[in-house]
C-alpha positions in Angstrom: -112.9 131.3 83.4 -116.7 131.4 82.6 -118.3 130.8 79.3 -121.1 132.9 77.9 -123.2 132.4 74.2 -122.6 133.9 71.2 -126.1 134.9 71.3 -126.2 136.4 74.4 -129.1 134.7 75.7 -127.6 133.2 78.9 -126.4 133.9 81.9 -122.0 132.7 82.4 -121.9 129.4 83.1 -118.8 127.5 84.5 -116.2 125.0 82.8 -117.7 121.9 83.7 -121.3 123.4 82.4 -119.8 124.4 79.2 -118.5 121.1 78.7 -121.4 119.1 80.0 -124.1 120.7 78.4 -121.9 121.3 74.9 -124.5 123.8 73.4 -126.1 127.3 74.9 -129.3 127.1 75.9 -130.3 130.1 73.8 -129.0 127.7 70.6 -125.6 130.1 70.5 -122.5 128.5 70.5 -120.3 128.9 74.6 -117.6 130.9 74.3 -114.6 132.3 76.9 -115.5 135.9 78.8 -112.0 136.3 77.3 -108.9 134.6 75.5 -105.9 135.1 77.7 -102.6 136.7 76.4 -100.0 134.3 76.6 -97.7 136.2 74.8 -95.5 136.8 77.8 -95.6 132.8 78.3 -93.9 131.8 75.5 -90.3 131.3 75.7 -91.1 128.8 78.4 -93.9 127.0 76.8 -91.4 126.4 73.7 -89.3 124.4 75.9 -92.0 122.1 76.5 -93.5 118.4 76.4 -96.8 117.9 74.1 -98.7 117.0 77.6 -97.0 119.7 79.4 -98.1 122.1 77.1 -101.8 121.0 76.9 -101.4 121.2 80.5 -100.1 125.1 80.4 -103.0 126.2 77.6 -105.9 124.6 79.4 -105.6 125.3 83.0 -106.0 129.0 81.6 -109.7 128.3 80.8 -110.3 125.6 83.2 -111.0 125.2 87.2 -109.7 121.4 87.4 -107.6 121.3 90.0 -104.2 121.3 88.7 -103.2 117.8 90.2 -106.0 116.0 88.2 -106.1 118.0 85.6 -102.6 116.7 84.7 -103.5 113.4 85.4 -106.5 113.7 83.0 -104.4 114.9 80.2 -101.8 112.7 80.7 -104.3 109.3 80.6 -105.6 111.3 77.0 -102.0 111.2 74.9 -100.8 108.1 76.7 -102.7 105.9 73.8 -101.1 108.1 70.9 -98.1 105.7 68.7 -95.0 108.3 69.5 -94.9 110.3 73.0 -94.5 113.6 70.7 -98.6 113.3 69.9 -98.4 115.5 66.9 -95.1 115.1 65.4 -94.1 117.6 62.8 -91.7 116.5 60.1 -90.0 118.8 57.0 -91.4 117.9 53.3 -89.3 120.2 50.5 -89.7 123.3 51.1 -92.8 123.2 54.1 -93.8 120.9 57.5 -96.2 118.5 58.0 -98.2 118.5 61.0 -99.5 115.1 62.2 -102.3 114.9 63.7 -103.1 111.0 62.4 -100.9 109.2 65.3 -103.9 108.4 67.7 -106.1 105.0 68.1 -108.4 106.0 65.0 -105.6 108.0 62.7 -107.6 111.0 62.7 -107.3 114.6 64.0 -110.1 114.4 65.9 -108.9 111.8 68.8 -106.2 114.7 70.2 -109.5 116.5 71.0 -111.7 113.5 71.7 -109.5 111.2 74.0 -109.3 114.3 76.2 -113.1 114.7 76.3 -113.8 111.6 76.9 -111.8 111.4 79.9 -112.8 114.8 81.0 -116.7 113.5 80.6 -116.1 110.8 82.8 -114.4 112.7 85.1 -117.5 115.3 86.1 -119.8 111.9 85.8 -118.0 110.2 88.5 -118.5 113.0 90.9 -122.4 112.6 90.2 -125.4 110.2 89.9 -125.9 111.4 86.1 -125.7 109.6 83.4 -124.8 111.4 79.9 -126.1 110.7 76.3 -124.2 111.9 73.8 -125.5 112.9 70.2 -122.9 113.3 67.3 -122.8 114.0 63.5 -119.8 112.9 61.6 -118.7 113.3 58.3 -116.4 110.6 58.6 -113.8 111.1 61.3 -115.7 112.7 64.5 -117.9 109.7 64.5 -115.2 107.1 65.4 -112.8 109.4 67.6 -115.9 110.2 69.7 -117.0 106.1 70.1 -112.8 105.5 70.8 -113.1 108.1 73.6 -116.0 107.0 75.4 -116.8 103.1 74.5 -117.0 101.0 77.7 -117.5 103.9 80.3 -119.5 103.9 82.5 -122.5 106.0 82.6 -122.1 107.6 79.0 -123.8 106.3 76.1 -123.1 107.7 72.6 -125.3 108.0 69.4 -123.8 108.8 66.1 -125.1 109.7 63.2 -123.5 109.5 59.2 -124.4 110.0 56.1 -125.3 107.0 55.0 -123.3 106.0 51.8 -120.9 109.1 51.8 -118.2 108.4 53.7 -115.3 105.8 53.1 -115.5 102.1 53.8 -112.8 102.2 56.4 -114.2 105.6 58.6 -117.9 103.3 58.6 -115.9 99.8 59.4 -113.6 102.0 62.6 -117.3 102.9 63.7 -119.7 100.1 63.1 -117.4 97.1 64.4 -117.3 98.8 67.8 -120.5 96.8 69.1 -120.4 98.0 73.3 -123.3 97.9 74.8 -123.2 102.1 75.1 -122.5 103.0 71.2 -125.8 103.4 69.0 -124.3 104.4 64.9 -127.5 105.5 62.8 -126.9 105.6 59.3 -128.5 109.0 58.2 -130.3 108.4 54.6 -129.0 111.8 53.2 -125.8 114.5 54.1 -123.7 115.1 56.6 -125.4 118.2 56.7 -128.9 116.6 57.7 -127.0 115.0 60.1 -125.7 118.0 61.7 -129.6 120.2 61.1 -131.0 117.4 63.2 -128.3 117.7 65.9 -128.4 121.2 66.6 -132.6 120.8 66.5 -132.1 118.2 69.3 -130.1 120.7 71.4 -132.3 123.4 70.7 -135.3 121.4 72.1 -134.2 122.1 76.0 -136.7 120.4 77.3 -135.9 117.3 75.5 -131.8 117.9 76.0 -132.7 117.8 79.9 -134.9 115.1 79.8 -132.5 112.7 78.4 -129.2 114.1 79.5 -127.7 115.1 76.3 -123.9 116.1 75.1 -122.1 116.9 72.6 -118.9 115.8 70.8 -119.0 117.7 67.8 -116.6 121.0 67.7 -119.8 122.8 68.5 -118.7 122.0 72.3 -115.9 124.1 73.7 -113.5 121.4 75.0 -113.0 120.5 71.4 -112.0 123.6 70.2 -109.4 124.2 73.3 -107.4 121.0 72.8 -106.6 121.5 69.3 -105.4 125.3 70.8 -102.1 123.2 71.7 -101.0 121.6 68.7 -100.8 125.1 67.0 -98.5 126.5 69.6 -97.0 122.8 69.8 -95.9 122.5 66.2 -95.2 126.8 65.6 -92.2 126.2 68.3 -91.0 122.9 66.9 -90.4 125.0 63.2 -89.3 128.3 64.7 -86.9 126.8 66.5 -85.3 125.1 63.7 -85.5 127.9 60.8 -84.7 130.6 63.4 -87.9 132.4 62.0 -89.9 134.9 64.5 -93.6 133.5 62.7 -95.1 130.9 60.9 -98.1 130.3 58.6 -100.8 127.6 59.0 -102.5 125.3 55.9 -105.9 123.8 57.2 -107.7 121.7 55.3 -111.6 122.2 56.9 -115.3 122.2 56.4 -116.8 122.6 59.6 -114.0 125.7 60.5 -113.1 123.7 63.9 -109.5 122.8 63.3 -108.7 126.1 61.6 -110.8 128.2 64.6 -108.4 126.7 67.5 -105.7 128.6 65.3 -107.6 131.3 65.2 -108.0 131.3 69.2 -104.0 130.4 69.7 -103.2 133.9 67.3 -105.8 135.4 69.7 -103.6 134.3 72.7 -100.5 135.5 71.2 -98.9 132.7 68.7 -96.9 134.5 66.1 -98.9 133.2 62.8 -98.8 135.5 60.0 -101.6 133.6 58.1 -104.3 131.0 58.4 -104.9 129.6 55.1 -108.3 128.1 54.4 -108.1 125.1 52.1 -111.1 123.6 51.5 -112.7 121.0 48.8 -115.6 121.4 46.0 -117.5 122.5 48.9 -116.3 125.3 49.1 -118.6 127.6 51.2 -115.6 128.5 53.6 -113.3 129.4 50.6 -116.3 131.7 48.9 -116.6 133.5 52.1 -112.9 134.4 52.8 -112.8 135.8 49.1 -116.3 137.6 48.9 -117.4 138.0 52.2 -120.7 136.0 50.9 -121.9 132.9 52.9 -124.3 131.5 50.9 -125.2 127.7 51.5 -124.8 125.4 47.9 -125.3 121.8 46.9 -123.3 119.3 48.4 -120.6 117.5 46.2 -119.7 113.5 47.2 -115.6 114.5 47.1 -112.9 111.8 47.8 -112.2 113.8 51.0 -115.3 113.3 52.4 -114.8 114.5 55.3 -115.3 118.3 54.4 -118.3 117.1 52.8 -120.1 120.1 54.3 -121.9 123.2 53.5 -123.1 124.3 56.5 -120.0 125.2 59.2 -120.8 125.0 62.5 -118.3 126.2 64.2 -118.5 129.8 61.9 -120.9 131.4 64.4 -118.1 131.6 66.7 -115.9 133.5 64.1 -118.6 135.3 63.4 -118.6 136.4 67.0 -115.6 137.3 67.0 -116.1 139.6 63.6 -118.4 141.5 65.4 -116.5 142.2 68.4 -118.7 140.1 70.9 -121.7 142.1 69.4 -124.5 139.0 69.9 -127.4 141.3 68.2 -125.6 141.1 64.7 -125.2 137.3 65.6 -128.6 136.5 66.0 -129.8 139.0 63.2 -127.0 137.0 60.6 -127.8 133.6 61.7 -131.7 134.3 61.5 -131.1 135.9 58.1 -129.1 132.4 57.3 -131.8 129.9 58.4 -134.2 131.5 56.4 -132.5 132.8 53.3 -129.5 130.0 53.1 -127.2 133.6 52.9 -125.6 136.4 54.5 -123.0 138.8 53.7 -120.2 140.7 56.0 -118.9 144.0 54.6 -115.0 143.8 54.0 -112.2 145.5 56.0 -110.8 149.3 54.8 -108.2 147.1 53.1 -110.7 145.7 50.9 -110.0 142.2 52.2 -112.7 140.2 54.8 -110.5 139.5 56.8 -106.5 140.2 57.2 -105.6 136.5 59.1 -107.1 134.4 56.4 -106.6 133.8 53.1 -108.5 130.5 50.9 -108.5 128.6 48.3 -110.1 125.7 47.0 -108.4 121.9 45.8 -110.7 119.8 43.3 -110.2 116.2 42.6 -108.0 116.1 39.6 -105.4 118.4 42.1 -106.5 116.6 45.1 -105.4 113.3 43.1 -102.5 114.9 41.3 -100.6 116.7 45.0 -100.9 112.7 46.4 -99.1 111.5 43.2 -96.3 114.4 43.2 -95.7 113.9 46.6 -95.3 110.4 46.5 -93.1 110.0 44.1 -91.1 112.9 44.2 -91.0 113.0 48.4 -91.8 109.3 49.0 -94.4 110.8 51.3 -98.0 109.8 51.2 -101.0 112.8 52.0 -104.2 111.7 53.1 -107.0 113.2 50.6 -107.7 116.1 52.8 -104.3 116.8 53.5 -103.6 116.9 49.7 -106.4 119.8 49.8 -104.5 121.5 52.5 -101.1 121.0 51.0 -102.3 122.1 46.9 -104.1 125.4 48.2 -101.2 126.1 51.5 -98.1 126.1 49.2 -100.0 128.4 46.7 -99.5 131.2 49.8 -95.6 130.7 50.8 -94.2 133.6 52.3 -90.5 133.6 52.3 -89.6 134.1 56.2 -92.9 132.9 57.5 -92.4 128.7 57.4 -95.5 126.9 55.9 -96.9 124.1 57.9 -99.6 122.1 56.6 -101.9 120.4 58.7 -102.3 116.3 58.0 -105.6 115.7 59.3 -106.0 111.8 58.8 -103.6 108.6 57.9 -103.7 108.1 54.1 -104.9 104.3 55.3 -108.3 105.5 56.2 -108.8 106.8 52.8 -106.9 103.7 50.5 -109.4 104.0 47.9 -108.4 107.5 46.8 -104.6 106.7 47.2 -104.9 103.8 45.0 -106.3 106.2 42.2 -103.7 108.7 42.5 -101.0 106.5 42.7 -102.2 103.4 40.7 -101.0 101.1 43.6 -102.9 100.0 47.2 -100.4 100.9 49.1 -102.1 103.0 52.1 -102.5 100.4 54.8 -102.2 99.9 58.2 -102.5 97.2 60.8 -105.5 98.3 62.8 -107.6 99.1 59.7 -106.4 96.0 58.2 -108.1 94.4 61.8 -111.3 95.7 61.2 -112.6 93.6 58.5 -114.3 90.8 58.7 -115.7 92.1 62.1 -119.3 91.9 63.5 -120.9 95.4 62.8 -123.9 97.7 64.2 -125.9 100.0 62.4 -129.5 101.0 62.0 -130.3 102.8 58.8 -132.8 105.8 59.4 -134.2 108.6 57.2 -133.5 112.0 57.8 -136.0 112.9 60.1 -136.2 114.9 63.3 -138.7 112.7 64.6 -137.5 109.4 63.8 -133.9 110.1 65.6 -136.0 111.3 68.6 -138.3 107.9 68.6 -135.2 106.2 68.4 -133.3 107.9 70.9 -135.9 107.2 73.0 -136.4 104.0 72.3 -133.1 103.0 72.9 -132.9 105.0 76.3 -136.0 103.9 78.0 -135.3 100.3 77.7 
């Protein structure tokens, strides 16, 4: 499988380039020649183990030989707390996906415990050393420092928004003190962090010059290990309500977790609907009902994580929109650097697009789906989840099961429990470790040019 950009500025590069290098050169987002049909594939895939299953999905876009390749994924899930990785379980009348059971109780470390070992797989095979540069709105930050801290040859730089995300998502990265981990807290949004990323990888001669990579969903590898749990978790339901499709709640703001749906549809999963859920931000959820995508003010939320207005992972939808047609991409994405706006025309059914449909969860119903759930379900949600949950059961299709995506442990997000619920009981023994630990954090303004001094400062010592 090669890789090409959604711009259409490069030439196809290989598997191990796309994942190395993170970003295209021509500042598109790398994307698969094609998505293979695995429709045919199925009814022995359902019979499968979570590893054995990742192993099936990406061998198809990979060329790691098959023998280490299986060894790589099976050194990823072997840290997760149940051998099922993602575990779905039934709650009333839809399914819970979770995705919380890995060492930082977030989403992200099913993608990033996989990177991380296939990083340090290409580096051993070389003299280079890699840098990596992240933006996190909470959750990336700490699955991407879990994946890589202590190896060798790989340092890792992460910047927040300083002040906007949750005590515990700044404690699981700060107390991590290796000598390769460098957290900067970002005076301003996550979205400042994220402009001054993608500004770093679009300066190529600084990205070669310090041997940059990425970790954010803007690198392909992300996006292909969350393929699995979509396929992973649609067999576990089918084959227990006998249904032939399924439906998908995903609680998002940087259209990642939702686009690996997106891509498992593409390869033949039988999903009826993605639905969209997103918080006050709500840039996502105005574009899937006007075909408008118009950048707004950023709202502090209690599921700070989707504290985003600026998606980076939607130039790859985009892509698709336009059937591969990289002219329209550069002329929209030009249009939205400058203007903060553009605007697709809808389908001859009126709607943008026929998969998805969105909503939007503020925090009186954010607060209020924890509190029902609890008490009527004895089942805790995580503030995003609760977003995912309020605007997914508002689409439940008799026949097509509803399974709602739980992005994080409630634990990393106690504060907002304890307000819903009037009780502290979100907890769990390794957040409860982190405090009182030594931390490590510089504080720097929101400037290009002061994460580049500092970058190279800490490299060239």
């Amino acid at each position: 499988m090669k890789y090409i950009s959604t711009r259409g500025g490069i030439e196809p590069i290989c598997f191990e380039e796309a994942v190395m290098t993170g970003m295209a050169r021509d500042g598109g987002l790398l994307v698969p020649e094609t998505i293979p049909d695995a429709s045919t594939l199925l009814p022995e895939w359902k019979k499968l183990s979570y590893p054995q299953l990742a192993f099936e999905i990406i061998k198809l876009y990979s060329d790691i030989p098959e023998a280490e390749l299986k060894k790589l994924i099976e050194k990823s899930y072997i840290s997760f707390s149940t051998s099922e990785v993602t575990p779905v379980v039934k709650l009333n009348s839809f399914y819970i996906l979770e995705l919380f059971h890995g060492p930082t109780l977030a989403f992200k470390d099913v993608a990033l415990q996989f990177l991380g070992n296939l990083f340090e797989y290409y580096l051993q095979k070389t003299t280079r050393q890699l840098n990596i540069i992240a933006a996190t709105s909470g959750d990336t930050g700490s699955a991407a420092i879990y994946g890589v801290r202590g190896k060798n040859k790989i340092r890792i730089f992460v910047m927040h928004p300083h002040g906007r995300i949750s005590r515990t998502q700044e404690l699981q990265m700060t107390s991590v003190v290796d000598g390769n981990v460098f957290n900067i807290a970002v005076e301003g949004t996550f979205d400042d962090c994220q402009r001054i990323l993608k500004k770093l990888f679009e300066d190529v001669e600084f990205k070669e010059k310090y041997s940059l990579g990425a970790v954010n969903s803007i690198n392909w590898a992300r996006i292909l290990a969350q393929i699995v749990y979509y396929f992973y978790a649609a067999f576990r339901v089918m084959e227990e309500t006998k249904a032939e499709k399924v439906r998908f709640a995903v609680p998002t703001g940087n259209f990642g977790d939702i686009l690996a749906g997106f891509y498992a549809i593409r390869m033949g999963l039988p999903a009826g609907k993605l639905i969209l859920a997103t918080n006050e931000n709500d840039i996502l959820a105005r574009f899937f009902n006007t075909g408008k995508y118009s950048i707004g003010p950023v709202h502090k939320t209690i599921s700070p994580s989707m504290d985003i207005q600026v998606a980076s992972n939607f130039e790859r939808y985009i892509y698709y929109r336009y059937n591969g047609n990289s002219a329209r991409v550069n002329e929209l994405m030009k249009r939205f650097a400058s203007a903060g706006e553009f605007s697709v025309e809808p389908l001859q059914s009126g709607e943008i697009d026929s998969l998805f449909v969105a909503g939007t969860a503020n925090r009186k119903a954010t607060l209020e789906t924890i509190a029902q759930y609890y008490h009527r379900y004895n089942y805790l949600l995580d503030p995003h989840t609760a977003v995912g949950v309020y605007v997914g059961t508002q689409f439940i299709k008799v026949g097509e099961p509803l399974i709602c995506l739980a992005t994080a442990h409630p634990a990393k997000f106690s504060e907002a429990i304890t307000e819903a619920i009037g009780k502290n009981i979100a907890r769990h023994p390794k957040l409860d470790a982190l405090h009182g630990l030594p931390t490590k954090c510089d504080v720097l303004p929101a400037s290009l040019s002061e994460i580049k001094r500092y970058i190279e400062d800490k490299l060239n010592k």
